[in-house]
N, C-alpha and C positions, 0 to 999 in steps of 0.2 A: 265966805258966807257963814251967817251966822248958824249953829246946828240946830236954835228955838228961832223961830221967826223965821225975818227974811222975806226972798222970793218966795212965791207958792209952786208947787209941785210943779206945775206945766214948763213955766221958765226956768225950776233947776235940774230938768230934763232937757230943755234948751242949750240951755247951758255946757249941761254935760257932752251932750250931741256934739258940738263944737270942739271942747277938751280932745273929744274922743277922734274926734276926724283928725285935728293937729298933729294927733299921738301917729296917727296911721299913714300918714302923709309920706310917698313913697313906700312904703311896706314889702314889697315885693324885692327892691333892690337891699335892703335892709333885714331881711327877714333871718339870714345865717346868725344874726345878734342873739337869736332867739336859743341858740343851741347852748350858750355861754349862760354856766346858771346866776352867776352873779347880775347881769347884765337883764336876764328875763325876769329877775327878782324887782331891779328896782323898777323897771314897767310895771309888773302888776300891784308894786307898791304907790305908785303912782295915781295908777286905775283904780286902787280900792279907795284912797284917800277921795278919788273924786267921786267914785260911787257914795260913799258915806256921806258928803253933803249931797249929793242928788235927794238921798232917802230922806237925809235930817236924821241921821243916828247917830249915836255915841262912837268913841274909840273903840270902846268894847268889843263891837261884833266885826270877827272876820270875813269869810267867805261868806256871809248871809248879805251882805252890803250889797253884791252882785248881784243876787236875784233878788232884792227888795227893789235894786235900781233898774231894773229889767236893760241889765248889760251882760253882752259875750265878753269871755276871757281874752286879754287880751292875746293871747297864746292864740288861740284858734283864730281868731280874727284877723291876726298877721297870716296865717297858713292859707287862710280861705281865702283871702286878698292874693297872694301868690301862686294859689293855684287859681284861679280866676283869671289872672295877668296870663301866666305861662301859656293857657290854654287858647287865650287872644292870641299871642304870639305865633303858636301853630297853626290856626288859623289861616292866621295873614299869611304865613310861610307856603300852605298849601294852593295859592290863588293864583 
């Protein structure tokens, strides 16, 4: 997408939303990736490049891309998906 023009906001929010579920798809089983810092770098490098066209901002801005795009990190959002999961798990274990 282009950073001037393009989509309007709603659909590159859309958009993003989609990116973002792909990224997350399985997370729970995948989630130890996250302790490896090489590995959680290029996710969130991933993540910011997509928040930065959601926004329509420049390179320039770092961590600001995230909350212009009103996106969780993807750190935390792997964790919360995996304690989610785990917590089903015992759950079911206890029935």
């Amino acid at each position: 997408m282009p950073t001037v023009g393009g989509p309007q906001s709603g659909k590159r929010k859309t958009l993003g939303a989609v990116a973002q579920s792909i990224m997350l798809y399985a997370a729970p089983i995948w989630e130890g990736v996250m302790k490896v810092a090489k590995l959680r770098h290029k996710l969130a490098s991933v993540q910011r490049k997509m928040a930065i066209r959601i926004c329509g901002a420049y390179k320039t801005i770092f961590g600001e891309a995230l909350v212009i795009a009103s996106l969780l990190s993807i750190d935390f959002v792997t964790i919360e998906r995996t304690e989610v999961y785990e917590g089903q798990d015992k759950a079911v274990a206890r029935r």
